[in-house]
MIDREN-297473 format. One record per residue (C-alpha): residue number from 0; residue in one letter; z, y, x. Coordinates in steps of 0.05 Angstrom, whole numbers, always signed. Each point is the difference from the previous one (the first is absolute). Example, Ala and Ser with C-alpha at 12.3 -4.5 7.8 and 13.67 -1.06 7.14 Angstrom:
2
KOLMI resi resn     up  north   east
KOLMI    0    a   +156    -90   +246
KOLMI    1    s    -13    +69    +27
// end
This chain:
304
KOLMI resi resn     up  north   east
KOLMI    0    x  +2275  +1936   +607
KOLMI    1    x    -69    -25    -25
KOLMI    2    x    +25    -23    -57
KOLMI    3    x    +39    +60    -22
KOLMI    4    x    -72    +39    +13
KOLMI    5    x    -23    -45    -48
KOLMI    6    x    +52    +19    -42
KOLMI    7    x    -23    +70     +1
KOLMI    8    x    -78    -11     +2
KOLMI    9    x    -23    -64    -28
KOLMI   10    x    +16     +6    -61
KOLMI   11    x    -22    +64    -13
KOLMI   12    x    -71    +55     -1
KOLMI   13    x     -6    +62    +15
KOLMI   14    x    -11    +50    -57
KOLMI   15    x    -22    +71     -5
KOLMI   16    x    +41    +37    -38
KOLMI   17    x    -15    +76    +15
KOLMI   18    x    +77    +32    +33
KOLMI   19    x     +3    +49    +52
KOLMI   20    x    +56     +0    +52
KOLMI   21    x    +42    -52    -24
KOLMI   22    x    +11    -14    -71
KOLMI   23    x    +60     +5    -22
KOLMI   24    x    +34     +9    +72
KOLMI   25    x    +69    +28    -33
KOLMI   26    x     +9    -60    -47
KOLMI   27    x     +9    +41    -64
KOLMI   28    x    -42    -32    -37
KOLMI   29    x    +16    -78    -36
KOLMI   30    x    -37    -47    -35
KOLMI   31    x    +38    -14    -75
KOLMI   32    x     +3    -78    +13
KOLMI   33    x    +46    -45     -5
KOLMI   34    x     +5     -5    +72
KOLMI   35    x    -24    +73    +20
KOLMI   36    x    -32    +16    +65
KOLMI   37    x    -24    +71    +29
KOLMI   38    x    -60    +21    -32
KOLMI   39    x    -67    -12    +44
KOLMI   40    x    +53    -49    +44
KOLMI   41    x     +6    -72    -28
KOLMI   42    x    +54    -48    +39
KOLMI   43    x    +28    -73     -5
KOLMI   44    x    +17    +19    -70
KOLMI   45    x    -69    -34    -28
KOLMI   46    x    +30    -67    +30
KOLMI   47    x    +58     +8    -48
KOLMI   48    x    -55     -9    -58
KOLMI   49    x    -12    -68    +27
KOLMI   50    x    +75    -26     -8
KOLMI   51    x    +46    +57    -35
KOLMI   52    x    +56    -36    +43
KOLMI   53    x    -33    +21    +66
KOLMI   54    x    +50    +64    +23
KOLMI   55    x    -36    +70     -2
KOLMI   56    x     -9    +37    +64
KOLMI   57    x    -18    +70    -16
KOLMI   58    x    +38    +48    -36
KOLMI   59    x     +5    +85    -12
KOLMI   60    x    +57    +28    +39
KOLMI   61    x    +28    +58    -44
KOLMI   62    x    +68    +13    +44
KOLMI   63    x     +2    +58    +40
KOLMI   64    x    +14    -32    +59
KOLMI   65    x    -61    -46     -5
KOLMI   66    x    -46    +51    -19
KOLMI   67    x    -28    +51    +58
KOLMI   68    x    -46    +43    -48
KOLMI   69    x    -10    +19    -78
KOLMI   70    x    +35    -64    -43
KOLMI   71    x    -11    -61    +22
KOLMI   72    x    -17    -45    +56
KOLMI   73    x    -32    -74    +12
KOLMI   74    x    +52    -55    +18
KOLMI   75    x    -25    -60    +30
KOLMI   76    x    +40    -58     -2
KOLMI   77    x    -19    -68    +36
KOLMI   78    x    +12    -54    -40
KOLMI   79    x    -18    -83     +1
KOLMI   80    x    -46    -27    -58
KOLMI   81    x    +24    -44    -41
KOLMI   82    x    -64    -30    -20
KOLMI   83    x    -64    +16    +41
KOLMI   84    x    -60     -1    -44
KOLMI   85    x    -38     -5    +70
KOLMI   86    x    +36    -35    +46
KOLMI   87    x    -59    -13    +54
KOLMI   88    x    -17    +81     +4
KOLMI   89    x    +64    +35    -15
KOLMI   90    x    +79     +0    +26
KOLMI   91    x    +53    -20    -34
KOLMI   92    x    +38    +63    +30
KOLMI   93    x    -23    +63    -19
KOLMI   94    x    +12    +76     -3
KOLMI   95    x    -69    +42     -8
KOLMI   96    x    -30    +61    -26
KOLMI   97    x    -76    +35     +7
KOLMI   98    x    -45    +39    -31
KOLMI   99    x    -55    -28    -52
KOLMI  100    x    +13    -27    -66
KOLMI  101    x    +12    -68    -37
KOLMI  102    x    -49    -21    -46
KOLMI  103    x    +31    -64    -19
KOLMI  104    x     +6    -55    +34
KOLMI  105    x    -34    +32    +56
KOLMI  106    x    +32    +63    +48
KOLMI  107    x    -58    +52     +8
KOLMI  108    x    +20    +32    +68
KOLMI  109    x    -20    +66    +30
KOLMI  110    x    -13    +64    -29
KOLMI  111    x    -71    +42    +10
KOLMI  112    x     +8    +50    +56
KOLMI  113    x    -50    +31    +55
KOLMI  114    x    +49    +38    +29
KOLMI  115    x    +13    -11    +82
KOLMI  116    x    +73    +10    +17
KOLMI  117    x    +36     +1    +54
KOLMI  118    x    +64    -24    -17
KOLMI  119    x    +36    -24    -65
KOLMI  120    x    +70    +27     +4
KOLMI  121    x    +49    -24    -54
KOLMI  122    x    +82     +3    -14
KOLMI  123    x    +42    -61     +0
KOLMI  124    x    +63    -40     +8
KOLMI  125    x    +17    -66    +18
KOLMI  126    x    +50    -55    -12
KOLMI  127    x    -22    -67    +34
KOLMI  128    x    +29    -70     -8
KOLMI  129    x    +14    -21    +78
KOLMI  130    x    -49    +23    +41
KOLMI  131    x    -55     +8    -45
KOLMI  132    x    -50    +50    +11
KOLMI  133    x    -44    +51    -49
KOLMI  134    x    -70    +12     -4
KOLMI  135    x    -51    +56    -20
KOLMI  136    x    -69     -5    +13
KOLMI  137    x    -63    +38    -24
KOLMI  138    x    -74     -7    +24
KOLMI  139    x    -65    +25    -23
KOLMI  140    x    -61    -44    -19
KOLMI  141    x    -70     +6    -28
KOLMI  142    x    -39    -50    -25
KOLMI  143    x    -67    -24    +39
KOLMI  144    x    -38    -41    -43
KOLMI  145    x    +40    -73     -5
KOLMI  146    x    +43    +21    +58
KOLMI  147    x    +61    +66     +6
KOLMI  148    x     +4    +38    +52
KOLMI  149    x    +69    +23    +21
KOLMI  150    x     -8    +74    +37
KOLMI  151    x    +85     +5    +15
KOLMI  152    x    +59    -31    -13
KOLMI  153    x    +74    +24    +19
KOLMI  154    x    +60    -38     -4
KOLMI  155    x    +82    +12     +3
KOLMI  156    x    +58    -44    +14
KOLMI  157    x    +66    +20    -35
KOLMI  158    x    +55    -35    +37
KOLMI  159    x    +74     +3     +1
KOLMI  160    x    +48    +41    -67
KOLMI  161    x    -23    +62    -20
KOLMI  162    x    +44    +22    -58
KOLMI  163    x    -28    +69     -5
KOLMI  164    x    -74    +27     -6
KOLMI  165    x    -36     +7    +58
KOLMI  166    x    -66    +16     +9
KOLMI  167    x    -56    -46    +29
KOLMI  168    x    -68    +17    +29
KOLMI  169    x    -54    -71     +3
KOLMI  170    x    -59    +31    +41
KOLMI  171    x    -69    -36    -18
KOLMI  172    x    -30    -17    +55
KOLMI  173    x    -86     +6     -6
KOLMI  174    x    -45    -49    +19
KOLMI  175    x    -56    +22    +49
KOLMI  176    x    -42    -41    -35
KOLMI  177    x     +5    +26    -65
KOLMI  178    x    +28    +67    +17
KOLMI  179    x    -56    +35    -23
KOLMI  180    x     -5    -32    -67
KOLMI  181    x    +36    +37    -74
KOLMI  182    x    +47    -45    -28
KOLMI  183    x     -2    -24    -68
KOLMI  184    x    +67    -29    -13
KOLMI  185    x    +70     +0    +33
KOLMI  186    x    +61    -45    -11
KOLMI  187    x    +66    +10    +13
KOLMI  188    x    +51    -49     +0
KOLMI  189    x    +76     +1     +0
KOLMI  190    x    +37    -64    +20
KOLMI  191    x    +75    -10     -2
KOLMI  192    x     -2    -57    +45
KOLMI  193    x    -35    -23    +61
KOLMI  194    x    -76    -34     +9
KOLMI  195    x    +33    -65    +14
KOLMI  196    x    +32    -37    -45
KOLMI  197    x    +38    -29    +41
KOLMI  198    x    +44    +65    +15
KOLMI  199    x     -6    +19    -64
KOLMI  200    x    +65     +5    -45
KOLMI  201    x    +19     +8    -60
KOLMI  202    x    +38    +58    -22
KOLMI  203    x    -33    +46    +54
KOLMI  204    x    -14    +73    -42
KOLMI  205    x    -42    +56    +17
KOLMI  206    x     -4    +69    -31
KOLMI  207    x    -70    +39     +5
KOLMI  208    x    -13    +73    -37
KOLMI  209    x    -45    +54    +20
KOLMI  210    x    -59    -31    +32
KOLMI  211    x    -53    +37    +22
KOLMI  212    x    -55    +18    +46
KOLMI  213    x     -8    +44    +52
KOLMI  214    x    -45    +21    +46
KOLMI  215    x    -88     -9     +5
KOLMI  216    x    -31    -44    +51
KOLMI  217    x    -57    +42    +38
KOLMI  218    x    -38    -65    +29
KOLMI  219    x    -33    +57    +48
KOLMI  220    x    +49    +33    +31
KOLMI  221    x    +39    -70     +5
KOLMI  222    x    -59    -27    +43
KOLMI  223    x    -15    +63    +37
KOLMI  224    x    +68    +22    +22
KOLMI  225    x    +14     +5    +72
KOLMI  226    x    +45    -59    +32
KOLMI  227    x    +61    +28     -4
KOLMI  228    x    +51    -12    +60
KOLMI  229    x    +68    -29    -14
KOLMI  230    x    +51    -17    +59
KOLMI  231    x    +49    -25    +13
KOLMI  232    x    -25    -63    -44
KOLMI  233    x    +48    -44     -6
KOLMI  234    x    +54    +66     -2
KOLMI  235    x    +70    +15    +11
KOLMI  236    x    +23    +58    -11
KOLMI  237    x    -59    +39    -14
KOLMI  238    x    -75    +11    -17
KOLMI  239    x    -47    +40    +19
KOLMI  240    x    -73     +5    -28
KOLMI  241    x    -61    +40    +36
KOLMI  242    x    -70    +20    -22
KOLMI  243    x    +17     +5    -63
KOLMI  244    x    -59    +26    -42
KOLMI  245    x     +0    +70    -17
KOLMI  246    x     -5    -20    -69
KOLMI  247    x    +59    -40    -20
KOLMI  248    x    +58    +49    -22
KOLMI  249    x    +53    -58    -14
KOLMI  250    x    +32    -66    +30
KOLMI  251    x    +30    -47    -47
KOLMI  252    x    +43    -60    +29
KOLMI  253    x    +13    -67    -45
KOLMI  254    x    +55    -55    +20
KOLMI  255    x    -37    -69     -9
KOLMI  256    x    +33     -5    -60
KOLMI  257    x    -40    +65    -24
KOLMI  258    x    +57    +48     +1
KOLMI  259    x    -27    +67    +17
KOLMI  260    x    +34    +10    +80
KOLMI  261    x    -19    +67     +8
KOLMI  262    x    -47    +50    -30
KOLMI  263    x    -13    +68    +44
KOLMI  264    x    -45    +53     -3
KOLMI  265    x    -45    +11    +69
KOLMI  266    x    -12    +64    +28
KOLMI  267    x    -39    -22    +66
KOLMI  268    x    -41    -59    +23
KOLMI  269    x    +60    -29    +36
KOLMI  270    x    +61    -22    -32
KOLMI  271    x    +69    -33    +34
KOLMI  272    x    +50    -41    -53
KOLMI  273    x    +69    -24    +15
KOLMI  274    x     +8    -74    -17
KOLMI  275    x    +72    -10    +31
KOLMI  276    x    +28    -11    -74
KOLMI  277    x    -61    -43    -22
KOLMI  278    x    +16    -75    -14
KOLMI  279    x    -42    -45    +45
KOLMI  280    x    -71    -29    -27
KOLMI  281    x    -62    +14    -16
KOLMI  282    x    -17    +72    -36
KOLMI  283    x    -71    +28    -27
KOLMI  284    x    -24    +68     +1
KOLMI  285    x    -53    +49    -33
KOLMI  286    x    -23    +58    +25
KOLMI  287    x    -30    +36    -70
KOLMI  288    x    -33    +72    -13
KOLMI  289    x    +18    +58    -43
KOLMI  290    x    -27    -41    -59
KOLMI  291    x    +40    -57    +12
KOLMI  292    x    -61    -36    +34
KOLMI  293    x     +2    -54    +53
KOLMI  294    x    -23    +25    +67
KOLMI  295    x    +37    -58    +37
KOLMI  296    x    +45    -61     -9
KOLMI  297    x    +32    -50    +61
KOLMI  298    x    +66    -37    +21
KOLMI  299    x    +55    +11    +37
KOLMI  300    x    +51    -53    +22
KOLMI  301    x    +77    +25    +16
KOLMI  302    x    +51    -38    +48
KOLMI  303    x    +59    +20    +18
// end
């Protein structure tokens, strides 16, 4: 896994390039290149510049069934290098898309933002080789001096076929360190394959469209907020939650995988939820305001 972080990081900066929400989230936009990538989101295509016969990995999805919203899409195809201009920092196997920019030879990553979501929700399908895995991840930074500061990051696991859109939610979790700092960039990333190279495999395709972002972190209330009381925890069959503050107006469930579980409005400061029908593992769960604001986050662990 290091070295496929290195992959991603070493071998870029991070630039400040003025976008709110996220540029270019519905993919409708393509550089005219020879080998064309989203605008504002450069990929594995810049290593085809450094042997023509390495294989391109992104491409624009204009079918209807590979599109969710407006024309196209971003397909993300993992493929293996033929030649690796830097063998010692960077896989052979690849499949990778994020925000920033290339300013040749170097990948310019990140995109200037002070905004504080909660969550980055996004469309996709999936098509993995075996039993590869997916990846999106996003985080927040600002620069302190020599040093970055990451304030959240969020991450989601696509596993297993999924041959028609579905939508996916990556909460960022903050740091309570830096919670109270205003980001200057975020990155997202997109990866058709997963951190180790070792279960990576070729062929694996993913399908993203309509990302966006949702949600404002309220670092306050978030601190403030009244310990909520969850039980059973591990659950069964159901959930029930107490002391919830007067504040929070909705309860939004993710899978581990960031599927949205549930999403219910709350009209009291209890609340009970059936799980009978819920797969076993691990779920997280926001309690947010009527502006969408996080009054309270935790984790809840089904068996059955």
């Amino acid at each position: 896994m290091k070295k496929y972080l290195l992959s991603i990081l070493a071998i870029t900066s991070f630039v400040l390039s003025g976008f709110a929400q996220v540029p270019n989230g519905g993919f409708e936009n393509w550089t005219v290149a020879t080998y064309p990538d989203p605008v504002g989101w450069p990929s594995a295509n810049i290593l085809v510049f450094a042997n023509p016969s390495n294989p391109r990995s992104v491409y624009q999805a204009t079918a209807t069934a590979d599109v969710h919203g407006g024309a196209s899409a971003m397909a993300i195809h993992t493929v293996s290098l033929v030649t690796n201009p830097l063998p010692t920092m960077l896989d052979d196997v690849w499949g990778i898309c994020m925000t920033g920019y290339v300013a040749f030879p170097n990948l310019k990553q990140g995109f200037a933002s002070t905004q504080k979501p909660l969550q980055m929700e996004f469309y996709a399908k999936y098509t993995p080789n075996g039993v590869d895995t997916a990846i999106a991840l996003v985080w927040l930074q600002k620069r302190n001096g020599s040093q970055v500061d990451t304030i959240a990051a969020g991450g989601t696991i696509l596993t297993g076929t999924t041959s028609t859109y579905a939508q996916y939610t990556t909460v960022l979790n903050y740091n309570p360190n830096y919670a109270h700092l205003t980001p200057d960039t975020m990155v997202v990333v997109f990866s058709s394959s997963a951190l180790y190279e070792a279960n990576r495999k070729v062929g694996s395709v993913l399908y993203v469209d309509d990302v966006t972002l949702t949600g404002t972190y309220n670092s306050v209330n978030a601190i403030d907020a009244p310990e909520v009381s969850v039980f059973p925890n591990p659950a069964n069959t159901e959930l029930n939650f107490s002391n919830v503050p007067s504040s929070a107006t909705k309860i939004i469930v993710y899978d581990i995988a960031g599927r949205k579980q549930l999403e219910q409005n709350l009209t009291s400061v209890s609340l009970n939820i059936d799980t009978q029908s819920w797969n076993a593992g691990a779920y997280s769960y926001e309690l947010l305001d009527s502006k969408s604001n996080a009054v309270y986050r935790g984790k809840v662990l089904i068996k059955h």
